[in-house]
C-alpha positions in Angstrom: 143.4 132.5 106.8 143.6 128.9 107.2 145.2 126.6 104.8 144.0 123.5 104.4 145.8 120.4 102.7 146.4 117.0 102.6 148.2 117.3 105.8 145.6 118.7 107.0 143.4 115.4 106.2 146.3 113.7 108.0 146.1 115.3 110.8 142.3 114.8 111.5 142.4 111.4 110.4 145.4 110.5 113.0 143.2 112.4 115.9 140.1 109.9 114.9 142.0 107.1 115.2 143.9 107.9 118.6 140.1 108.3 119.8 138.8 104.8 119.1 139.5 101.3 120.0 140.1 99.2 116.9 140.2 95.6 118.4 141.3 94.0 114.9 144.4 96.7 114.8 143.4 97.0 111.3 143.9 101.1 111.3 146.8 100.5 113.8 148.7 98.5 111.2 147.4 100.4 108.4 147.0 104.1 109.1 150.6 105.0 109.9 152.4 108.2 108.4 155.3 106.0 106.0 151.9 105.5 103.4 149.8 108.0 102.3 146.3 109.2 103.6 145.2 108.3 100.0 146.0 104.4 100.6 144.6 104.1 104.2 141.7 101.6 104.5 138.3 102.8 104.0 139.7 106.5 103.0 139.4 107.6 99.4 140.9 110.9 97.9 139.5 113.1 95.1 141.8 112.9 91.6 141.6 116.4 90.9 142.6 117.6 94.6 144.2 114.8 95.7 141.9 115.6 99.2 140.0 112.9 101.4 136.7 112.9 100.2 135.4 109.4 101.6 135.7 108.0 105.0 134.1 104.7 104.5 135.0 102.0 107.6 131.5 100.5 108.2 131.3 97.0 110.4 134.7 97.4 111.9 133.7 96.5 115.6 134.9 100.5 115.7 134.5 101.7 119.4 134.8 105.4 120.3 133.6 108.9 119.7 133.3 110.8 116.5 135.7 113.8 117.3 134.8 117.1 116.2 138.2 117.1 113.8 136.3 115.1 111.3 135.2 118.8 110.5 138.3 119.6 109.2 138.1 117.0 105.9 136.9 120.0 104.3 136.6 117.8 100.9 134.9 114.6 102.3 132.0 113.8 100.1 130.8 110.3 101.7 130.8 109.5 105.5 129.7 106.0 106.5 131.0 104.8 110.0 127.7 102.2 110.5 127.9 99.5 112.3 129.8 100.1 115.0 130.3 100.8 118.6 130.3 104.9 119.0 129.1 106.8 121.4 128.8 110.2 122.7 127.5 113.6 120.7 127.9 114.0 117.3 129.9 117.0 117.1 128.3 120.2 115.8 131.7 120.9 113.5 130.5 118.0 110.8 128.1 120.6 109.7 131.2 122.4 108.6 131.4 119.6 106.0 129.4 121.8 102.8 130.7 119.0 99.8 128.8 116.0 101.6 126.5 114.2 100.0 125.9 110.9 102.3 126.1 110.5 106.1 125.6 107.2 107.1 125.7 106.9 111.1 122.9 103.7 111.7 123.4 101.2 114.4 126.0 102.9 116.7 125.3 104.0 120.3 125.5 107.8 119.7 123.3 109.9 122.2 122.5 113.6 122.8 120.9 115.8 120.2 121.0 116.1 116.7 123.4 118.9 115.8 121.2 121.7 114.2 124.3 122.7 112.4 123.5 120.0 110.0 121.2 122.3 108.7 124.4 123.8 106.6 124.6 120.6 105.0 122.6 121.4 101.8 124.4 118.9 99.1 123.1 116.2 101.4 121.2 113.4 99.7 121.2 110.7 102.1 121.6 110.6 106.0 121.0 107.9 108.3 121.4 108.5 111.8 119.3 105.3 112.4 119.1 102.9 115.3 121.3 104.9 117.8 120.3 106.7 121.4 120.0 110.3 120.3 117.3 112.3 121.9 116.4 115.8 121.7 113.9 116.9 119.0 114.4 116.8 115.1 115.7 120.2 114.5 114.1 122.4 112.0 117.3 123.3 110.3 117.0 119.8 108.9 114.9 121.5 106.4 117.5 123.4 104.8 119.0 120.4 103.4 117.5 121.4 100.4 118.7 118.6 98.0 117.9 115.4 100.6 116.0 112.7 99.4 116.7 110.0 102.3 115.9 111.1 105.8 116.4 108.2 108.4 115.9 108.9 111.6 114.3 105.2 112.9 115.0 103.5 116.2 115.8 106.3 118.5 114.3 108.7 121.5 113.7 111.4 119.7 110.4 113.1 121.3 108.6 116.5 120.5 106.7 117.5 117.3 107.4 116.7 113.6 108.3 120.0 112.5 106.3 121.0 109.5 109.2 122.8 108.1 110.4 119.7 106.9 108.0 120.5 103.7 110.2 122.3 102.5 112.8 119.3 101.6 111.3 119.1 97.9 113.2 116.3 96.6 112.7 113.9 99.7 112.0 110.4 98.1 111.9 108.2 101.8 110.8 109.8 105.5 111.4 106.9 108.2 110.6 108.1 111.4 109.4 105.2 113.0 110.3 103.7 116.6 110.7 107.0 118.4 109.0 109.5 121.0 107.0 111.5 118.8 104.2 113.2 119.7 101.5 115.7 118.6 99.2 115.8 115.1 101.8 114.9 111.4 102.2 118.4 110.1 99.5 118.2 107.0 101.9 119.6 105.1 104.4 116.9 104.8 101.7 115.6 102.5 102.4 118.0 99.7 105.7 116.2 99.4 105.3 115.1 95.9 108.3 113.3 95.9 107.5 111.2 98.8 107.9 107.0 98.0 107.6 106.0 101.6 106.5 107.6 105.2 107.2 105.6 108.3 105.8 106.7 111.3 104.9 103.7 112.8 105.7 103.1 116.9 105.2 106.7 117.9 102.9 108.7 120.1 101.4 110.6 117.5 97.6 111.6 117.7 95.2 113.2 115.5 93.0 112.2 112.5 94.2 111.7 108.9 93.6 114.8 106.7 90.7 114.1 104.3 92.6 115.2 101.3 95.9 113.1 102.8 96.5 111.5 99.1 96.1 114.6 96.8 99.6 115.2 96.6 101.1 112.3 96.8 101.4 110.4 93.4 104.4 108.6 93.7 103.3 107.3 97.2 104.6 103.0 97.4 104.2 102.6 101.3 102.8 104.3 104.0 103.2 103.1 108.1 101.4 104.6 110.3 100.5 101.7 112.6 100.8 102.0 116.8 100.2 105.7 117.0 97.2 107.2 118.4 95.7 108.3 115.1 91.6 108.7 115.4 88.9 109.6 113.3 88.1 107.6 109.5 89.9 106.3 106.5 90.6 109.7 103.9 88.3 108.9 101.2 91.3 110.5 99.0 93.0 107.1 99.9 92.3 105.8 96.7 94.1 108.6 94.7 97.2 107.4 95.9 97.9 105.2 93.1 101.3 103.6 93.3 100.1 102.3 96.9 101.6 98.8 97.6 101.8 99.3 101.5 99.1 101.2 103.4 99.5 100.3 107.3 97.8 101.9 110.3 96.4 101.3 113.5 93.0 103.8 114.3 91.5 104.2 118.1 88.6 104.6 117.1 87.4 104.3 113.3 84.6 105.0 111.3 84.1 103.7 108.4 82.0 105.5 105.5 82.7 103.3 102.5 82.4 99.9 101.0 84.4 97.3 100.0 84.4 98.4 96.5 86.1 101.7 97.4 89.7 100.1 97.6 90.8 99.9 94.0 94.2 98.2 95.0 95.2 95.2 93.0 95.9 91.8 94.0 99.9 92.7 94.8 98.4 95.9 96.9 97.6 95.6 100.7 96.1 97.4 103.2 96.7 96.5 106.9 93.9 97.8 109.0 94.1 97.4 112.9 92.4 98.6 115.6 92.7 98.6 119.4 
């Protein structure tokens, strides 16, 4: 059996930093074994365990790869590294990380897949791998993160299908998938998210028509982007039962349109961008 401490933290901690160039030498000056891991910049330890559970060093001009011994802060609770300049894979071993709750990874250069082992990640409410290089497809084990509510996955090259497993994440509040590869019809049953607040799909390759009841399930609905897809086919008539609307945005190839005027019910601080090509 493995024993795991605050040496341990130490450890994994020190093998992060020998992997990364810090060009303002804060961790160099900072992160050095004569102080404790609890008083190192942008680390944070639980009270009751006395355990990293934050590693927090966003806009630090940060350049390197996120090592696979990040795995081993087997307390860490928050993990925000955005901002950046790392590269590489994510390692698979940060989906040994069951007490996270954020994972904030946006604007770094990161390629390759996303792991699939993030799948274990279930206390997960908020992850942002936004506006990196990862490719690959969205894995389906991303639906196992049963408690997320922010999936971010914006400005990348991820390509395939949405997978229509992602229904399953009952408390998701925000999907941005926007600016990728996607392709294929929107799984119809990522509109029976009734948590939903926002979909972005915009700047994809996805095709299809807009299911007729698209608004049934979605009451909490504020903004919707579908706009520079190849969506065909009419406005859903069941638009209009999507009544917290602000921000309705889509581009259609071809459109047909069956109702008047007086079918959009949005107020004056409502809006509806319609385009067409």
């Amino acid at each position: 059996m493995i024993v795991r401490n605050l040496t341990t933290d130490q450890h994994a901690l020190l093998e992060f930093k020998h992997r990364i160039i810090d060009p303002h030498n804060i961790l160099a000056n900072n992160w050095t074994t004569t102080t404790s891991v609890c008083n190192w910049v942008g680390v944070s330890c639980a009270s009751k365990h006395r355990r990293v559970n934050a590693l927090n060093l966003p806009n630090m001009n940060l350049i390197g790869i996120v090592p696979p011994q990040l795995g081993n802060l087997s307390f860490l609770v928050s993990l925000d590294l955005s901002h950046n300049n790392f590269h590489g894979h994510l390692p698979k071993e940060l989906g040994q990380l069951n007490r996270l709750k954020l994972i904030q990874l946006s604007f770094n250069f990161l390629s390759g897949e996303i792991p699939s082992s993030f799948g274990r990640l279930n206390k997960v409410l908020y992850l942002s791998l936004r506006s990196n290089n990862l490719t690959g497809t969205i894995p389906q084990s991303l639906a196992k993160m049963s408690n997320l509510e922010i999936l971010d996955l914006r400005q990348n090259l991820v390509q395939g299908h949405i997978p229509p497993e992602i229904s399953n994440l009952l408390n998701l509040r925000i999907l941005r998938l926007a600016l990728n590869q996607l392709s294929g019809s929107v799984p119809s049953v990522i509109y029976n998210i009734s948590s939903l607040h926002m979909i972005s799909l915009a700047f994809n390759n996805l095709s299809g028509s807009l299911p007729e009841d698209i608004c049934r399930h979605l009451p909490n609905l504020e903004a919707f982007y579908l706009s520079l897809n190849e969506f065909s086919g009419q406005i859903p008539s069941s638009i209009d039962e999507c009544r917290c609307l602000q921000n309705f945005n889509i581009r259609l190839k071809q459109i047909q349109w069956q109702h008047s005027r007086e079918y959009w019910k949005f107020n004056e601080a409502q809006s509806a961008i319609l385009g067409w090509k």
